[in-house]
Every structure is written in C-alpha cells, then in structure tokens.
TORKOLFI-540063 format. One record per residue (C-alpha): residue in one letter; residue number from 0; x, y negated, z. Coordinates in nm, 3 decimals, decimal comma, padded with zeros to 5 digits, m for minus. Layout:
BEGIN
REC  sevo  kolvo     east    north       up
REC     A    NUM        X        Y        Z
...
! end
This chain:
BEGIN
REC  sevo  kolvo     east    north       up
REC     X      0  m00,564   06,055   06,989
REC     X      1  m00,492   05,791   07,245
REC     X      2  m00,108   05,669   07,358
REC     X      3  m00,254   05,835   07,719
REC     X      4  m00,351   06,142   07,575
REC     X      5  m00,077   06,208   07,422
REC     X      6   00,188   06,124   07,704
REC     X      7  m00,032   06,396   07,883
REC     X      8   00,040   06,617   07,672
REC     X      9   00,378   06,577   07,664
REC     X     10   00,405   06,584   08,016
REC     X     11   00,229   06,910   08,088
REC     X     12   00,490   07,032   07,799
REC     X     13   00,780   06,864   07,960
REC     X     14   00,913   06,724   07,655
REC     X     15   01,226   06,576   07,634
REC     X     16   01,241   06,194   07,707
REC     X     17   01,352   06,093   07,365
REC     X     18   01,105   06,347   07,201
REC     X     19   00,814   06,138   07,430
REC     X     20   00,963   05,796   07,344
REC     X     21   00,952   05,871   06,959
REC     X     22   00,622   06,016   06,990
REC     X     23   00,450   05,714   07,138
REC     X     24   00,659   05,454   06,911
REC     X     25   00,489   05,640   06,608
REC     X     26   00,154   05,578   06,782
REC     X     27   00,157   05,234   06,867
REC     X     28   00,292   05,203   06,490
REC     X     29  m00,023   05,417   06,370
REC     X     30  m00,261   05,229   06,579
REC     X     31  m00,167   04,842   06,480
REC     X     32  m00,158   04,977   06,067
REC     X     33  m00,489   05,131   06,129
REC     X     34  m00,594   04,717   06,241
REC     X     35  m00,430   04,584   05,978
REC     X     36  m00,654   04,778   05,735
REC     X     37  m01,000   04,720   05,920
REC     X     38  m01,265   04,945   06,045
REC     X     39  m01,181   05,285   05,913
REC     X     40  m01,431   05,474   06,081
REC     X     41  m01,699   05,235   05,995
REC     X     42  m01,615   05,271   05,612
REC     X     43  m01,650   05,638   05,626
REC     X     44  m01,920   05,642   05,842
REC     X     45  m02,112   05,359   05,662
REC     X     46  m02,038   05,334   05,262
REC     X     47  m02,302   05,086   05,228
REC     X     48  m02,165   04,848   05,452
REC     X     49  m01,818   04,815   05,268
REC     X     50  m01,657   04,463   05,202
REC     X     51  m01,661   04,352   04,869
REC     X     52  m01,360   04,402   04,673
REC     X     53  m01,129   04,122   04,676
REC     X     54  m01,193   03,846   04,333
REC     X     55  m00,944   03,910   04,084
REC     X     56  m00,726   03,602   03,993
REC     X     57  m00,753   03,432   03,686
REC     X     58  m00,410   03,461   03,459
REC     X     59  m00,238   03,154   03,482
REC     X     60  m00,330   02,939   03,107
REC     X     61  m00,031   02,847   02,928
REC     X     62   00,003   02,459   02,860
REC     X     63  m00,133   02,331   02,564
REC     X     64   00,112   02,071   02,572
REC     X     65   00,498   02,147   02,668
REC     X     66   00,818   01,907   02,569
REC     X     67   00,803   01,608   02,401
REC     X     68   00,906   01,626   02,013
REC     X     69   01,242   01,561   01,859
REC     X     70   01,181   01,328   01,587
REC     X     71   01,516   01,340   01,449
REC     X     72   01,462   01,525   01,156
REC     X     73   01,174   01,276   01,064
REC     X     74   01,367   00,982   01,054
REC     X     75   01,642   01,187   00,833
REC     X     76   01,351   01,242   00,574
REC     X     77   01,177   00,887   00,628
REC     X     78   01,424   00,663   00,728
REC     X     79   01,618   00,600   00,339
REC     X     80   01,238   00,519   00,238
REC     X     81   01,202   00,215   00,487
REC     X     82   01,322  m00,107   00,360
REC     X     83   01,366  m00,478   00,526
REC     X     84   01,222  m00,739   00,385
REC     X     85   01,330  m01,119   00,416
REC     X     86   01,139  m01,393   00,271
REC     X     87   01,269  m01,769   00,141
REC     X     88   01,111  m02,042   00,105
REC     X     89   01,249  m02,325  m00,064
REC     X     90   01,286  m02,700   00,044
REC     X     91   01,409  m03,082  m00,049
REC     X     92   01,813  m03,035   00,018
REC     X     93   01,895  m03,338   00,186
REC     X     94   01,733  m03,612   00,335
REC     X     95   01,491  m03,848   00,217
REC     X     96   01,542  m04,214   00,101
REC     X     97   01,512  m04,450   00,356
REC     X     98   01,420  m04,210   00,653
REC     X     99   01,702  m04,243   00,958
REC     X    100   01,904  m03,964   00,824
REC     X    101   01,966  m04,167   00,502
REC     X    102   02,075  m04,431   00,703
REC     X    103   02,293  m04,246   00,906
REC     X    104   02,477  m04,101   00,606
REC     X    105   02,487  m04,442   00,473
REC     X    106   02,681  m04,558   00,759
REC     X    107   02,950  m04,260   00,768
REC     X    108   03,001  m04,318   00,404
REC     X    109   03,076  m04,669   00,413
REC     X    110   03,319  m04,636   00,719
REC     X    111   03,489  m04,363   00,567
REC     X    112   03,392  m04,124   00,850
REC     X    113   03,378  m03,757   00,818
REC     X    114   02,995  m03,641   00,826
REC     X    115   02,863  m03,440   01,075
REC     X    116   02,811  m03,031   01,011
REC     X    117   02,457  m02,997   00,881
REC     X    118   02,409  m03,340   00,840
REC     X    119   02,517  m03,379   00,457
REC     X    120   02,325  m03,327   00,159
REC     X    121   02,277  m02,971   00,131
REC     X    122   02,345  m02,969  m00,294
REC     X    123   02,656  m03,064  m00,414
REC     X    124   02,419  m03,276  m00,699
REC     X    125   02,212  m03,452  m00,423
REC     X    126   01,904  m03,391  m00,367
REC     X    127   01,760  m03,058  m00,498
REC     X    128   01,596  m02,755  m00,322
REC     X    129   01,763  m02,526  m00,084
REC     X    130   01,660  m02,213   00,020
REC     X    131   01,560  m02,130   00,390
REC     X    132   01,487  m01,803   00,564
REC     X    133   01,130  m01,753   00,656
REC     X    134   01,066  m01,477   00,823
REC     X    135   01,147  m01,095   00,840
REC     X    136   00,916  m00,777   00,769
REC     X    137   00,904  m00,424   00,643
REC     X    138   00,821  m00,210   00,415
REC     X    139   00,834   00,122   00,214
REC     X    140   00,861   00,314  m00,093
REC     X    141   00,552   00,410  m00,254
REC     X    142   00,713   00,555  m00,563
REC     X    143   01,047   00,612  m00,708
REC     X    144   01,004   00,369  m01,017
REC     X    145   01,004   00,071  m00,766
REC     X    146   00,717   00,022  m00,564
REC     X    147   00,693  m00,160  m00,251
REC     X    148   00,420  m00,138   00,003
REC     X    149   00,397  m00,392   00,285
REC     X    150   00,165  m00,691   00,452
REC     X    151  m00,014  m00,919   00,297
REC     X    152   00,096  m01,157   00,519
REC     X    153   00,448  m01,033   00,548
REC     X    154   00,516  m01,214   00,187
REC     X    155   00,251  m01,520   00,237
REC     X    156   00,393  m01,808   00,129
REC     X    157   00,702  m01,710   00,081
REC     X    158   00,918  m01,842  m00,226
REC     X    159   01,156  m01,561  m00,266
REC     X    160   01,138  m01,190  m00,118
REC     X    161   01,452  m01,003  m00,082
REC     X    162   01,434  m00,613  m00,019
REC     X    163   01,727  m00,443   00,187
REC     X    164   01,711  m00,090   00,164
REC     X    165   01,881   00,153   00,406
REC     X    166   02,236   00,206   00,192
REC     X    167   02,264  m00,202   00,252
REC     X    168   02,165  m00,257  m00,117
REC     X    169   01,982  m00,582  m00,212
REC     X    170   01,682  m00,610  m00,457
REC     X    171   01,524  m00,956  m00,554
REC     X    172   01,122  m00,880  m00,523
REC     X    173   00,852  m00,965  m00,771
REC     X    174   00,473  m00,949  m00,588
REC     X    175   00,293  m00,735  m00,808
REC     X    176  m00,048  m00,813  m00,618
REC     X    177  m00,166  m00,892  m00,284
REC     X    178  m00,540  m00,882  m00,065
REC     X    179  m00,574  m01,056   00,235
REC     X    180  m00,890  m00,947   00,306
REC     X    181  m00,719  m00,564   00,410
REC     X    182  m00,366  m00,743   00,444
REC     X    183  m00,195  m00,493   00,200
REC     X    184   00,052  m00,630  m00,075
REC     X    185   00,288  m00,427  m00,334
REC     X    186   00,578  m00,554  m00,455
REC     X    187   00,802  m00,455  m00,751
REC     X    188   01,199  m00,420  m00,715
REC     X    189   01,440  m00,295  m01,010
REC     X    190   01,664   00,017  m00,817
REC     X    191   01,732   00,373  m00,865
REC     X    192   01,753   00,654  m00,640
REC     X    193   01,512   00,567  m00,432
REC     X    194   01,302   00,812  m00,252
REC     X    195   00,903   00,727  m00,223
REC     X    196   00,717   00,858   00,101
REC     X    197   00,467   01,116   00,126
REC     X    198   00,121   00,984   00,184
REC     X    199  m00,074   01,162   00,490
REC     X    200  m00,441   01,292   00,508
REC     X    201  m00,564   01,025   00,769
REC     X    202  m00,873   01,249   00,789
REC     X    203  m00,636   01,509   00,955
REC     X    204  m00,539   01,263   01,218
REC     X    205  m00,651   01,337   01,582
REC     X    206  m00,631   01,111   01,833
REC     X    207  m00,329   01,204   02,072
REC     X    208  m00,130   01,331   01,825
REC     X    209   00,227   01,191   01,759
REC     X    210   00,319   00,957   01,555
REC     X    211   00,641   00,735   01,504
REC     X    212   00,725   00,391   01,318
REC     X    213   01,026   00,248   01,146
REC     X    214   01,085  m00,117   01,112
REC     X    215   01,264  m00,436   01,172
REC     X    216   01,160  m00,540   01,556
REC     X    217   01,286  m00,939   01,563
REC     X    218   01,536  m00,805   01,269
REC     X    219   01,667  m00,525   01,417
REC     X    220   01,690  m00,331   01,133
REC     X    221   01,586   00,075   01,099
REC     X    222   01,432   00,091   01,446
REC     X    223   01,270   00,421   01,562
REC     X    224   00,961   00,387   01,817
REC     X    225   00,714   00,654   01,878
REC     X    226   00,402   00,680   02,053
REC     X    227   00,024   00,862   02,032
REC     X    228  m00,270   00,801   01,841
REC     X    229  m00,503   00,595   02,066
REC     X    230  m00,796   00,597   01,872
REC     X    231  m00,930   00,554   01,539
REC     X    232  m01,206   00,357   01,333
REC     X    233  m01,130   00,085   01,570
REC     X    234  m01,341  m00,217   01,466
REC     X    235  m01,103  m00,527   01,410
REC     X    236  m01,180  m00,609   01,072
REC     X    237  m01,471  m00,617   00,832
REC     X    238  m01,350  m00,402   00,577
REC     X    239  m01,075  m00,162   00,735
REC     X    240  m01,161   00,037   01,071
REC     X    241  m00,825   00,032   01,231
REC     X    242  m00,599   00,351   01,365
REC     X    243  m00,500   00,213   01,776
REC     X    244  m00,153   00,384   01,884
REC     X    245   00,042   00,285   02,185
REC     X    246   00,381   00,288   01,954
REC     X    247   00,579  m00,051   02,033
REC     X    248   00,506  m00,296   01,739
REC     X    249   00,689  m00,644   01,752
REC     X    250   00,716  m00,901   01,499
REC     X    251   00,935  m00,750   01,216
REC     X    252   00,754  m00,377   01,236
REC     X    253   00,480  m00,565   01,047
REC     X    254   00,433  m00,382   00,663
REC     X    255   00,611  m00,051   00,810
REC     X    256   00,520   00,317   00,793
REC     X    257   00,314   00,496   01,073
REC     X    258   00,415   00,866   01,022
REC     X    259   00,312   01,203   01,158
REC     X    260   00,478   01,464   01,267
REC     X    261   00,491   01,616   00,931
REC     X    262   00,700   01,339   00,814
REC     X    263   00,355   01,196   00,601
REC     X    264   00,265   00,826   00,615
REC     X    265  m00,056   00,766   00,769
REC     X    266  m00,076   00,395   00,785
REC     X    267   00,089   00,070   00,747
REC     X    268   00,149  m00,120   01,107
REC     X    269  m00,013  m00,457   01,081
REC     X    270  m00,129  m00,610   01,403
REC     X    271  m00,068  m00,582   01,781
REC     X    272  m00,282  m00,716   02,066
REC     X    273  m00,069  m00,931   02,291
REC     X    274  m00,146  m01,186   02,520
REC     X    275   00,255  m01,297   02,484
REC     X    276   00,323  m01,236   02,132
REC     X    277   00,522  m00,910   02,250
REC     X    278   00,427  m00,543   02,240
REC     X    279   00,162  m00,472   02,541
REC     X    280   00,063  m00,118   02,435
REC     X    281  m00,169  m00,190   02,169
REC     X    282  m00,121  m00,167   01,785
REC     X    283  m00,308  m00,118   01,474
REC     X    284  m00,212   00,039   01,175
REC     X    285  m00,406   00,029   00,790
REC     X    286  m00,529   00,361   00,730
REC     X    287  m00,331   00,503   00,465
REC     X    288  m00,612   00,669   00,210
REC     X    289  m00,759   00,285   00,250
REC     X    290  m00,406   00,082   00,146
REC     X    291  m00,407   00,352  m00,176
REC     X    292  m00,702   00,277  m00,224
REC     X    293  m00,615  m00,085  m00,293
REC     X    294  m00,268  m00,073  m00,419
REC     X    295  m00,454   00,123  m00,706
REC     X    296  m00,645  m00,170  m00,770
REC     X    297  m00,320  m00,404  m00,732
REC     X    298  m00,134  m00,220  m00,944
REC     X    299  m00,401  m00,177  m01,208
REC     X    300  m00,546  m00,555  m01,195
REC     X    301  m00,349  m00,747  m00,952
REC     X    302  m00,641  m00,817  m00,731
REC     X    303  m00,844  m00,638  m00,599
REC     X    304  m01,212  m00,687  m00,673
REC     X    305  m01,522  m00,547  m00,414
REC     X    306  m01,935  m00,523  m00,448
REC     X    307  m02,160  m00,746  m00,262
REC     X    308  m02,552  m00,726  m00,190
REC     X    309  m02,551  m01,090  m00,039
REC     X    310  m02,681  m01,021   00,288
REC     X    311  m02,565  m01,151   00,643
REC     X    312  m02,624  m00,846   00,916
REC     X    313  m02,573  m00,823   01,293
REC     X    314  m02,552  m00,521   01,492
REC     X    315  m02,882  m00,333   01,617
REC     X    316  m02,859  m00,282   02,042
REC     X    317  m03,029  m00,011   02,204
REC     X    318  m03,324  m00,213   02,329
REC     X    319  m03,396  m00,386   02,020
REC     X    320  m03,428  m00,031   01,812
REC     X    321  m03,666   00,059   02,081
REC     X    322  m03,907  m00,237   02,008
REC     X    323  m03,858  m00,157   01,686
REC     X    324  m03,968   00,157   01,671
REC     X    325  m03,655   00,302   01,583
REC     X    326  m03,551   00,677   01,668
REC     X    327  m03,198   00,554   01,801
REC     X    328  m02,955   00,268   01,788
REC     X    329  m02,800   00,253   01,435
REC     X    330  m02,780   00,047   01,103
REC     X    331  m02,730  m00,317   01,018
REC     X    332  m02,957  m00,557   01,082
REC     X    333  m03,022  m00,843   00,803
REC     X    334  m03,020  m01,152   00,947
REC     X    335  m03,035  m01,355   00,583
REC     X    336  m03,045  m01,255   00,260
REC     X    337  m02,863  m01,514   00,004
REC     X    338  m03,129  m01,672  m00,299
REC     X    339  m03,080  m01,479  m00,636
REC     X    340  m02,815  m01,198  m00,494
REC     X    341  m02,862  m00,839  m00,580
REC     X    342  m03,058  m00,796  m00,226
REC     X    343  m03,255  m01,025  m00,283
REC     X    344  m03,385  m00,966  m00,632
REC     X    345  m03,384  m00,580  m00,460
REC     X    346  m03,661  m00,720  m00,208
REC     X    347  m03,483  m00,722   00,080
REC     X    348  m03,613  m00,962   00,339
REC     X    349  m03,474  m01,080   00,656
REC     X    350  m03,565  m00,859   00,937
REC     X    351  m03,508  m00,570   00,805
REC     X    352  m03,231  m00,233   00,910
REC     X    353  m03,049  m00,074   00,644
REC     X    354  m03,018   00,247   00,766
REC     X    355  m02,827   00,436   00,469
REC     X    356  m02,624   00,318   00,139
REC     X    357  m02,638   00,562  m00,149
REC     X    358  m02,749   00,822   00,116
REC     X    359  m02,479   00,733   00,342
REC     X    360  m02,623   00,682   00,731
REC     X    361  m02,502   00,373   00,834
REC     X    362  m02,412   00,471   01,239
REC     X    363  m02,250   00,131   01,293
REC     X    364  m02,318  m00,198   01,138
REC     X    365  m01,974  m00,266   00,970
REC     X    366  m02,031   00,028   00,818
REC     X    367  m02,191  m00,136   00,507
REC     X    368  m02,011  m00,362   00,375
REC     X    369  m01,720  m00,123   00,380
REC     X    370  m01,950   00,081   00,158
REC     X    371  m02,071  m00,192  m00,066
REC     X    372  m01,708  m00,353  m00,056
REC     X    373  m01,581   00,062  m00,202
REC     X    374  m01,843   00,001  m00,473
REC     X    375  m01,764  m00,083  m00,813
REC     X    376  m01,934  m00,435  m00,890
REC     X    377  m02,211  m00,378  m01,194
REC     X    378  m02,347  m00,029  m01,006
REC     X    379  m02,654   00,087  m00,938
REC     X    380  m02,706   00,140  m00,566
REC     X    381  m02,996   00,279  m00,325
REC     X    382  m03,079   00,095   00,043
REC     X    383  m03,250   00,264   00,298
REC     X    384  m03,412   00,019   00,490
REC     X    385  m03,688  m00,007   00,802
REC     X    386  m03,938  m00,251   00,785
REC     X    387  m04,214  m00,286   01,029
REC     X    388  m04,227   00,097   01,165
REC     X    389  m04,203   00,218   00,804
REC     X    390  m03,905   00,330   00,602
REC     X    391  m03,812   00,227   00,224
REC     X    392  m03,622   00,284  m00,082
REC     X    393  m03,440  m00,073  m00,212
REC     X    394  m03,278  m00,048  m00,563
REC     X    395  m03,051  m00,285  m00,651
REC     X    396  m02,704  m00,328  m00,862
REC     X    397  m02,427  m00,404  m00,693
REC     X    398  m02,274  m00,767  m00,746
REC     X    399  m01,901  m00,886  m00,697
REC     X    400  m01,749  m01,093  m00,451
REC     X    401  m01,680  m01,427  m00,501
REC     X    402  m01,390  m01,590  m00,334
REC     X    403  m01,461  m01,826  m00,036
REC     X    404  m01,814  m01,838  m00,100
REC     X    405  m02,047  m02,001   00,278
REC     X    406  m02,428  m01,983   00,282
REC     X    407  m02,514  m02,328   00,365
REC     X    408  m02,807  m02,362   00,603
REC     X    409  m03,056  m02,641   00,600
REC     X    410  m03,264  m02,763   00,947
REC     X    411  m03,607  m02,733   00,926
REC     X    412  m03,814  m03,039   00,890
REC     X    413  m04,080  m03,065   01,187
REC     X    414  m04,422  m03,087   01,076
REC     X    415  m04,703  m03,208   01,250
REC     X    416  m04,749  m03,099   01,652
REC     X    417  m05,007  m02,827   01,677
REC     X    418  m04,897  m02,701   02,042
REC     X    419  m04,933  m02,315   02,113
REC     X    420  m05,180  m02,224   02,362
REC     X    421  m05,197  m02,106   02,720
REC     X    422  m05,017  m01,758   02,643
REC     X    423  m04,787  m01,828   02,438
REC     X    424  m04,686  m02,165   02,676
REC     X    425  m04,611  m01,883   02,895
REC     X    426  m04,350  m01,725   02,714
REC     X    427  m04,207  m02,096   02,687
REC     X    428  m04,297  m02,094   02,321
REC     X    429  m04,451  m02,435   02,206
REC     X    430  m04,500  m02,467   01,814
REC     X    431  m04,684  m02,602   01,551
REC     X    432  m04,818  m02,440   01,166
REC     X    433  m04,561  m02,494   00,898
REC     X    434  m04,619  m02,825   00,666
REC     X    435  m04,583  m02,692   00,246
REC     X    436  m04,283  m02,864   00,232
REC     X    437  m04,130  m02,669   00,477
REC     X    438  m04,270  m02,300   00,310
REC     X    439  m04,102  m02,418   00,021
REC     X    440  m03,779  m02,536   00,177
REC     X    441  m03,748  m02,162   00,405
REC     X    442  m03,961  m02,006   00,106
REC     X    443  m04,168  m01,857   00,372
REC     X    444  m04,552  m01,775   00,319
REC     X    445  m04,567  m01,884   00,675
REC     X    446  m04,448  m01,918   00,990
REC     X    447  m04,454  m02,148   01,338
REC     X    448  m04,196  m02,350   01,355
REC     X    449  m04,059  m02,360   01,770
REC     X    450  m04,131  m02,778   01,884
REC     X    451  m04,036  m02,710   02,256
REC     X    452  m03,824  m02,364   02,412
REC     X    453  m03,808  m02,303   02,758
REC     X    454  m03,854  m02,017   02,983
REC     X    455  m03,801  m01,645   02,822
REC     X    456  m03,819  m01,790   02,531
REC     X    457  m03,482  m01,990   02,577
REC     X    458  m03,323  m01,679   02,807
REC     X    459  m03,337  m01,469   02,497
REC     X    460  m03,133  m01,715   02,261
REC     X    461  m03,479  m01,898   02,093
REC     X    462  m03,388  m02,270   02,085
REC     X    463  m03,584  m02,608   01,902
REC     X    464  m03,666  m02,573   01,523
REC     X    465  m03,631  m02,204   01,478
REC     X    466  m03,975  m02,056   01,293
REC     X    467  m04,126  m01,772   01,457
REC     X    468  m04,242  m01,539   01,132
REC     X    469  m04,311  m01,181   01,374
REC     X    470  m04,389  m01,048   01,649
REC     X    471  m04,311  m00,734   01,685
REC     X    472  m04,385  m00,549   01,382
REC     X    473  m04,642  m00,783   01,273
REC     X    474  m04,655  m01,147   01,035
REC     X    475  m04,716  m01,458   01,179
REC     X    476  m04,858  m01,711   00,945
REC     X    477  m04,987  m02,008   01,186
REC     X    478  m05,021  m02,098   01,504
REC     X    479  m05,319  m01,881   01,537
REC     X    480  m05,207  m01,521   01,432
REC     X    481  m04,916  m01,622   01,664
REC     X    482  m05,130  m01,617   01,979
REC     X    483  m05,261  m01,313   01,849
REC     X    484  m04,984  m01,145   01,787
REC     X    485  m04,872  m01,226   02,162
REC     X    486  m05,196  m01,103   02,324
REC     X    487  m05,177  m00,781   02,160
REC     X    488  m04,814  m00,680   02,272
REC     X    489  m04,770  m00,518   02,631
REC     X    490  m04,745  m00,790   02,854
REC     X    491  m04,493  m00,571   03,075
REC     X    492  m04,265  m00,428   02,806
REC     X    493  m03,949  m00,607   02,604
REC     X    494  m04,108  m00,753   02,272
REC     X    495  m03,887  m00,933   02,000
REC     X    496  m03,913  m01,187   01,793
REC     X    497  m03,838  m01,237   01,426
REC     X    498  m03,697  m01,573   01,361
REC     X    499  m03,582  m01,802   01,105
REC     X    500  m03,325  m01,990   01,156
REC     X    501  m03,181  m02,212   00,864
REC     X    502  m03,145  m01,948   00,544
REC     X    503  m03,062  m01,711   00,802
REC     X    504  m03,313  m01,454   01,050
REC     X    505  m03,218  m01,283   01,365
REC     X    506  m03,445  m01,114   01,641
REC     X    507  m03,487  m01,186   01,975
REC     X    508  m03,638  m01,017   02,264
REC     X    509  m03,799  m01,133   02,502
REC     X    510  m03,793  m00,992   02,869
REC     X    511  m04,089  m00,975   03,050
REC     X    512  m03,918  m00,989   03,364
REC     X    513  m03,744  m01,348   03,329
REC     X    514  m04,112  m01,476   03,200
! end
C-alpha cells in the first residue's frame, strides 16, 4: 500500500501522531528493502524471466610453495663429511747461482749485514726444495675406510694434498686415480671415525627443488650456501650433461657436495660461469650416479677407460632433417669416420645420422658418445643409422679410447679444370671430376672437387677444395651426375650438400633465396 494511502487511513482513524509517524517509518523502510532486492512482482509474475543465480566462487588454492627451508639439520648430518683440501707443490729453496738474488746475498754476507726476511735461503742445507701452497679445494667422504671424492683439477699438479676434516684433524693424501675428461678424482687418507655421505638418486631430482653446498669459498672453511636446481642435462661437456643451480660457487667450493633436501649428495660442484671469476648465478655440478660411476673405475683400475666408434659428428638442425627426409630433428650427424676404427670396418660412411645406440634414441647429438664412452671397450654394439631416406642396422664392436689421439686432415690436390655448367654456375658452384690420385687420397669412388665458391654456395659455409659427393640424397661421381643431380632438386626449396672436406664430411644447405 502506498506511504499516501496509508496516512489516509490513519487520518480518517485519527491515530495518534506517534502511532502515524511509526507507521510510515516502517513503510519507507519496506519500500527501499523491497529495491534493494529487485523486481518482486516481476519474479512472481514472470518465472521465466529470473536472473541467473549469482557464480559461485572458486575456494581459494592453498600455495604449493610456503616458507623457505631450514637447512640446519642438513648441515648437522653433512657437514663432519666435508673436508678442505690444500695442495703443495714443491720448489728450488733459495736462489739460483748467479741470478741478482745470489748476488745480493753475496753482498750482505761479505759485509756482515743481517739479510733481509724472505730473502735467505729457504733450507738450512742450501739449496733444496721447499714446499709452497697451491691452491685450496673441497671434498667429501665417500666411505668410512678413507675415501675422498673431489676435482680432478682440484689436485692437478699438485705435489702434496693435505685433507682437513671438520674436527681440525690433518691427513696427508695419496691420489688413488683421477679423469680429466669428467674432472672427478678420489683420493685415499689413513683416519677413523669418519662418516661417508649418502649418495642421492639424481634421477629423482626436479628442477626447482632445493639444494645446498658445503665448501671452502677463497678458504673459508665449512661454508653453507643454498640455492635451486636450475636445470639439468645442461650441455657443457662431452661426456657429463651438467646439473645448473643458482647456489653461490667461488673458487674453493670446487670438489664439494651438492645435497638435497634429504641430506643425499647429488653432485660434485665443479664449474661456475663468470665473466669476473666470481659467482654470477650460474653453477654446475657432476651428476652424482655419473662420478660413481667413475670412481668405480678409479678405484678398481686407477683410470678410467671408455669405448670409441671413431667417428666425428655434428648436430642435425631442423632444416637440414627436413631435406633429409627425416621425421624430426634428432641424432648425430657423422661428419668423418676415422680409417680402420670400429665404424668404419662397421660401414659407416660420412653423411650419415645415427639415430639410436643399442636401441637407445639418440634425441641430442652428445648423446652418443656418452653412450659409447658408458660402453665397455671389446663389446658388441648396434647403430641405427639413416642413409639416403632409408634406415639401417650397423654392427660393430666397440673400441677403446686412446689418449690424445687428432685425425689429421690432408688438402685435396686439384685436378684438372673441368668447370660446372650453366646451373650449377648458378648456385656459385664451379668444379672439376676427381683425378685417381685424389679417389685414392679421400678413398672416394667419386666426387667434384669445388675450383671456385661464390654465391649460395659460399653463404652456406662451401669454400675452395671441398668435394661435392651428394646432392640431396643422391651420389655424385663427376661433373656430370652433378648437374644432374642439381636439375632434379626443386629449384625453390632448401637442398644440401654432402661434402668432403679433408678426412672429414659435413652438409650444407643451400638457400634458394640468397641464390
């Protein structure tokens, strides 16, 4: 009922004042709650015309991630199985005859003056060897009869290693084996009581977890840093894919632990990337299962020994599996396979992709010789390879590496100008037919070895005196099935090249577009 009507009411009624003032206060109060709630006649009136129910909100997720960890308790369990490590090396005590130092001496001696500190002979039987501090490191205790894991190049040239261990104790070290190649070395000390570490699944480790280190930063001895996991199977070397972490390395934390939260070891800090020398947010740490996996070797042998196939490979880009016919980007491609290795007496010719080791894909191209360098030299082994659109089975056994061993190449000797024609003048390819001396020197059936480069030839890395032995996937003997081979590709599409250069091959391709 309206305010109006019911003031008329009242009135005929003669209400009392008050009674009329409360009366049309509880109106007004009706009538602005009835407009705070909408149309109620409409939504009696009309059902089908009702507003949609309000959305429900979604609960609030709990973070995944709250507080940062206390790694106390992880360097009470780790810490007593971190040690320092100092290394020695000794030198001529003294100095030598007739240099200006002699001289000098000479003169004090004579004039009965007292010699300068540090000036004097340094053994109190002249000259002799004195021992001077090299450098500083770390390590840790792989096992409680002695064992010392650390850096290769922690102890490299060092003369004498001494081991500090957390109760201050001092062990003389005796390198039981080292590699360079994965820059893990064990050493040997003569203690008791000492308390080995316990050696992490790196499998387990996910990038963003937690991790910590213990070392000796610039010989600050027993210092605690911690950081995440910033990536793993980062490519830096040819036979270890690295774990990245943002934990602050310096020179000192080199040979120390990198350890989870669960107080395990997961790696060995080894290298940092710095512009300055000094921590910039970038380290790498050995994979644990991998440094087992040679201080097995060291402590069995001494040395560590790894197969080899003999082959030189370069990665395989997105545009070169295309034009080769590949279903995606993947493998190693050989770019030179070493006279009388295991590859070669296999079969395996320059050119082609090993796809798969022993039935293991190979996604990136340092993925093989990891897996040849894992395999026991003397055993049998299975290459999947592609070769000109079609895929093969190699078998070969698995030879050993030999230290220091470089493929030499030899130039090419030019033969006698046949130039290419019209077409493949285009492509800035100018060559002639390979002499027999030559076939015999590249022990190529045949081939056209490049006289003049220019054009997209030269953009795509082609240069004087390499020898042209495909295009695409097919053989080029002579100068003639070389033109052929060009008139037959697609004129508008990438093509590559198979070339010789030296002992070794490589492809190029050629872009139609800088032609």
């Amino acid at each position: 009922m309206p305010v109006s009507a019911v003031l008329s009411v009242a009135a005929r009624r003669r209400w009392p004042r008050t009674a009329l003032a409360s009366v049309a206060a509880a109106s007004v109060a009706v009538l602005l709650w009835s407009a705070t709630q909408g149309p109620v006649v409409a939504q009696t009136t009309a059902p089908a015309l009702a507003a949609a129910p309000a959305p429900m909100q979604a609960p609030v997720a709990a973070p995944l991630v709250s507080g940062l960890p206390d790694f106390s308790a992880l360097v009470e369990r780790v810490g007593p199985s971190v040690v320092n490590i100092r290394t020695l090396e000794k030198r001529a005590a003294g100095p030598k005859p007739g240099s200006q130092e002699e001289q000098m001496l000479e003169f004090f001696r004579r004039f009965g003056l007292p010699v300068p500190p540090g000036a004097g002979p340094r053994s109190p039987h002249g000259r002799g060897e004195a021992e001077r501090p090299r450098g500083v490191g770390s390590g840790f205790v792989l096992s409680s009869d002695g064992l010392i894991m650390t850096n290769a190049h922690v102890i490299e040239d060092a003369d004498e290693l001494i081991v500090t261990l957390t109760d201050k104790r001092e062990f003389k070290a005796k390198v039981v084996g080292a590699d360079k190649r994965t820059d893990v070395a064990l050493l040997k000390i003569d203690a008791q009581g000492l308390r080995p570490v316990r050696v992490g699944d790196v499998g387990r480790l996910r990038v963003g977890e937690w991790v910590m280190a213990i070392g000796s930063p610039f010989g600050l001895e027993n210092t605690v840093t911690a950081g995440i996991v910033s990536a793993k199977q980062r490519e830096t070397g040819d036979y270890l894919p690295f774990i990245q972490t943002d934990v602050a390395i310096n020179p000192g934390n080199s040979g120390g632990p990198l350890i989870n939260l669960r107080g395990e070891v997961v790696g060995i800090n080894s290298q940092i990337y710095s512009r300055s020398g000094g921590f910039q947010g970038i380290s790498f740490a050995i994979p644990m299962d991998e440094a087992v996996r040679v201080s097995e070797q060291l402590r069995a042998h001494g040395k560590v020994t790894r197969g080899r196939i003999g082959v030189s490979i370069d990665e395989v880009g997105q545009e070169l599996a295309e034009s080769l016919g590949l279903p995606k980007a993947a493998g190693a491609l050989v770019r030179g396979v070493e006279e009388g290795s295991p590859a070669a007496k296999a079969g395996m010719e320059p050119g082609d992709v090993v796809l798969a080791f022993n039935g293991k894909r190979i996604e990136r191209f340092s993925d093989l010789p990891r897996l040849v360098g894992n395999t026991r030299p003397g055993e049998k082994a299975t290459l999947t390879v592609w070769r000109r659109g079609t895929q093969r089975d190699l078998r070969l056994t698995v030879g050993e590496v030999e230290p220091d061993r470089v493929a030499k190449a030899d130039p090419a000797v030019p033969a006698a100008k046949a130039k290419g024609s019209e077409l493949a003048q285009s492509w800035g390819l100018l060559g002639s037919d390979l002499s027999a001396e030559q076939r015999q020197e590249l022990k190529l059936k045949g081939g056209v070895y490049l006289d003049e480069v220019s054009g997209a030839a030269a953009r795509a890395g082609l240069r004087e005196g390499d020898v042209v032995v495909a295009v695409g996937n097919q053989t080029v003997g002579n100068v003639k099935e070389l033109e052929a081979a060009l008139a037959s590709v697609n004129q508008k599409r990438p093509f590559h090249l198979l070339v010789r250069r030296g002992e070794w091959a490589q492809y190029a391709l050629i872009q139609p577009a800088a032609r």
